[in-house]
N, C-alpha and C positions, 0 to 999 in steps of 0.2 A: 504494500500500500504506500503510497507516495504522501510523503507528509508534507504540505504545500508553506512554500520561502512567507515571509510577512506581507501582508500587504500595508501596513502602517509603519509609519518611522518612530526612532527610539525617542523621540523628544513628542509622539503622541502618549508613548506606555508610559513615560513619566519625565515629571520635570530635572531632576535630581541631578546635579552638574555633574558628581561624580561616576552616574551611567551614562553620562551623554560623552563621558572619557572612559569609557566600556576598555577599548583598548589596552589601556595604561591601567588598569586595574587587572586584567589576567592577566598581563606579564608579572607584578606583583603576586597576583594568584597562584601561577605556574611556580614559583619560588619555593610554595609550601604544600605544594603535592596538589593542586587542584586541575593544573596541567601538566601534561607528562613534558614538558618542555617549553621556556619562554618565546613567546612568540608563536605557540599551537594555534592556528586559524579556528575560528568558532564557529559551531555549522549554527545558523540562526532557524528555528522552525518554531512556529506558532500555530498556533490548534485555537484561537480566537481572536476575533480583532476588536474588545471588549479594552475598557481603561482599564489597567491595572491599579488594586488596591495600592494606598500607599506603602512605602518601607516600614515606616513607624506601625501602621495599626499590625502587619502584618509580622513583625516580630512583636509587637507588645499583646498580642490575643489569642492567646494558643490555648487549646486543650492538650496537655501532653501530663498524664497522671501522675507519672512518676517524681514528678518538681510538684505536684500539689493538685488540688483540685480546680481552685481558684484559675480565670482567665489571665490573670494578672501573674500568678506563682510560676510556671517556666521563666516565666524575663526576669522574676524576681531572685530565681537559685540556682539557672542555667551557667550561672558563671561558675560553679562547683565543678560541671561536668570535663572531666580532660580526656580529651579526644586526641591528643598524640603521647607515647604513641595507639594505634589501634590494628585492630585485627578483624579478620570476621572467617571464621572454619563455614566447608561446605563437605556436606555430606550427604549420606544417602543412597539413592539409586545414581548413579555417576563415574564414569572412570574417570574421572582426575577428581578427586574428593582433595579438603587439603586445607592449611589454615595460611592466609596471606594478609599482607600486613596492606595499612591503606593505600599506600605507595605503590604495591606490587597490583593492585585491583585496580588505582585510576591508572596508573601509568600508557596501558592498550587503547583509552578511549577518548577519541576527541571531547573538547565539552560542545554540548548545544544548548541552548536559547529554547526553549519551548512554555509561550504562553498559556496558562490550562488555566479554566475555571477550578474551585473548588467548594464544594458540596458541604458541609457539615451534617447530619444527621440529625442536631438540634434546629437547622431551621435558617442557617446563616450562610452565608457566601462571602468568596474572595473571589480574585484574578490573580493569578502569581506567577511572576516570572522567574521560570526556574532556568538554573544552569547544572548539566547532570548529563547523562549519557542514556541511550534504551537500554532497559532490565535485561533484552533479550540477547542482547549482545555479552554481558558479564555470564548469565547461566549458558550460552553456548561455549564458554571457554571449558565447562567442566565436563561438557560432554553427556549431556545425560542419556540413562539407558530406557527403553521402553517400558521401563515398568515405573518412572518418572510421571504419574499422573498429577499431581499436584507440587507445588514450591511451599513450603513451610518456611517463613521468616520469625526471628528471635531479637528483643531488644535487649540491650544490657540492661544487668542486675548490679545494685552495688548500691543500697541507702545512704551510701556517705557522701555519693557523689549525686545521688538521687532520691534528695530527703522522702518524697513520696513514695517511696518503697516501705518506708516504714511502718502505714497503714496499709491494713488488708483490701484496698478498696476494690482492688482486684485480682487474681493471681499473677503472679511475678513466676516468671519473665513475661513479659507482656508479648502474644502469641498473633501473628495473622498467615492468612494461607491463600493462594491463589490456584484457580486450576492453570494447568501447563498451557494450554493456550490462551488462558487469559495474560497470565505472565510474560509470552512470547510475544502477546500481539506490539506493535510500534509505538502506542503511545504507552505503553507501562514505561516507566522513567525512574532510574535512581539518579533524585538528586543531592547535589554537592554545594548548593548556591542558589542565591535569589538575587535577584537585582544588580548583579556585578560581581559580588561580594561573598567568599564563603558562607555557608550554612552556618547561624548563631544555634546554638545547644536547644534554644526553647522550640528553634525548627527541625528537630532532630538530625544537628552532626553525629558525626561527618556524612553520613550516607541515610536517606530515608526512601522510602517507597514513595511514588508518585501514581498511582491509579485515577484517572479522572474520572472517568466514567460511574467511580461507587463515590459513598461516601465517605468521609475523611478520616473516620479509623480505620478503613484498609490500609494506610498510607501510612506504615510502620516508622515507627524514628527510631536512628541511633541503632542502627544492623548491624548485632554478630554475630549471628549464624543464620545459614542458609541451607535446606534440607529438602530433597529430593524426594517424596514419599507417595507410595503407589495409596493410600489411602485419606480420603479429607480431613484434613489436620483441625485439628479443634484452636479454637480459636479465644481470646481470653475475652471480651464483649459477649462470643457465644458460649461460655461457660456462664457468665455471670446474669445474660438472661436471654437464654435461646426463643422464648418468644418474643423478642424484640429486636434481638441484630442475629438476622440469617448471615449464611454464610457467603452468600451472594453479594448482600450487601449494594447491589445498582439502586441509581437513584432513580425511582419511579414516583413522579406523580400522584400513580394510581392505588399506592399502598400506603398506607398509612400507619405512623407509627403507634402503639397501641394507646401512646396518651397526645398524640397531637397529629395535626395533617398536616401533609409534605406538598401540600400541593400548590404553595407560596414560599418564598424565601427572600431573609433581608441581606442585600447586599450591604457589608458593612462600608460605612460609610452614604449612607442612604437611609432618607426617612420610609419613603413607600416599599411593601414589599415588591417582589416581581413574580411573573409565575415560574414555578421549576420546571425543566426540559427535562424528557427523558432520554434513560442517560448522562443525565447533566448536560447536553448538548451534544452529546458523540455519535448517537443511534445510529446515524451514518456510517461511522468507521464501528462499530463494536456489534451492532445487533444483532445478524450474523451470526455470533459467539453462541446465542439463545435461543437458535432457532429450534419451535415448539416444544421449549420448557413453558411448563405454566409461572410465568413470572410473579406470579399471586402465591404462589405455594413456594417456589425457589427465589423467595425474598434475603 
């Protein structure tokens, strides 16, 4: 599938002088392992031509449990988290299984620019300019074997670094799972960066899941393992309440969550709501994936 160049310029996605010196900023990035070398050309793709959220709201508004519950608690203890060095083991159904440091994992992949809406499951929306590379490009290096039906991803564990570990509010390690061709298709994205700029801790550094087309807990932060498994990986939202986050997780419209409806969303940064797309806007590139599942029942 061809993922189509921008049709807007970077001084529509935002004002920010410092993105508008995009350049000079990953050569700086490239310095600390975000390019495998200064001066790595950036392949630019956008999957919307939507204004991007700002930088501020979008590092200061995060759900990321592990720093806290509170919207405001990632920005508030993300600065705990140390991301070098790091690592991330892959295992499973795969012949090259194996644990590589973050160095050895971005080093293979150009970065790209891909603008994606993003969904929340409570009801709320962003645009974020992510900088990162396709998912499907990193799991084909490991080679997987045919009995590869699903990707299993793992966030780190560690309360000292991630005070919200300390409460049970959900099980630890915080667990998500994809099937292998959802994983594989072109817009699944591990990103490394938003807006120019390394990934900050409350956007889950160094490396997070970027699934557009589900909701925003698909979209795992802070990856260290990655797991190959011929059977549907349990998932920590669906251990803690399976009649509420399927493991499908697309964002429909037409389902409703069991205490509220999906069928509006506020862009932050915005008084009115708008209506939700399904898919989030992708049904184009993803629907296909789903064809005649009952999407009411593989919610």
């Amino acid at each position: 599938m061809l993922i189509k160049r921008p049709t807007i310029s970077e001084a529509q996605v935002t004002d920010y002088a410092i993105y508008q010196r995009r350049r000079e900023f990953l050569k700086t990035l490239g310095g600390i392992g975000l390019l495998s070398a200064a001066g790595l050309p950036l392949l630019a793709n956008a999957a919307t031509d939507e204004a991007s959220t700002p930088y501020d709201d979008i590092t200061q508004y995060n759900n990321f449990y592990e720093f806290g519950t509170g919207k405001e608690d990632p920005a508030k203890h993300a600065h705990l988290l140390k991301t070098s060095p790091w690592s991330v083991s892959v295992d499973g159904a795969c012949a090259k299984p194996g644990k590589l440091t973050l160095e050895d994992i971005l080093k293979p992949h150009p970065n790209q620019e891909r603008i994606y809406r993003l969904r929340c499951v409570e009801g709320w929306s962003m645009v974020i300019p992510w900088l990162g590379f396709p998912l499907a490009d990193l799991l084909k290096r490991f080679e997987p074997t045919s009995q590869a039906k699903y990707v299993r991803f793992e966030t780190l564990v560690d309360p000292k670094q991630m005070p919200g570990q300390k409460r049970q509010v959900l099980e630890w390690p915080y667990t998500e799972g994809l099937r292998i061709d959802e994983a594989m298709h072109p817009l699944s994205f591990i990103a490394t960066g938003l807006y120019g700029k390394a990934l900050l801790g409350q956007n889950g550094a160094p490396l997070r899941l970027v699934v557009p087309w589900k909701y925003g807990f698909k979209s795992i932060k802070s990856i260290v393992r990655i797991s190959f498994v011929e059977q549907e990986p349990h998932t920590s939202w669906g251990r803690s309440a399976p009649g509420e986050y399927g493991f499908y997780s697309n964002v429909n419209p037409d389902v409703d969550h069991p205490r509220w409806s999906q069928r509006k969303e506020r862009r932050i940064g915005e008084f009115r709501k708008r209506d939700t797309l399904p898919f989030n806007g992708y049904a184009e590139q993803v629907a296909s994936l789903y064809s005649g599942m009952d999407l009411r029942k593989n919610f």
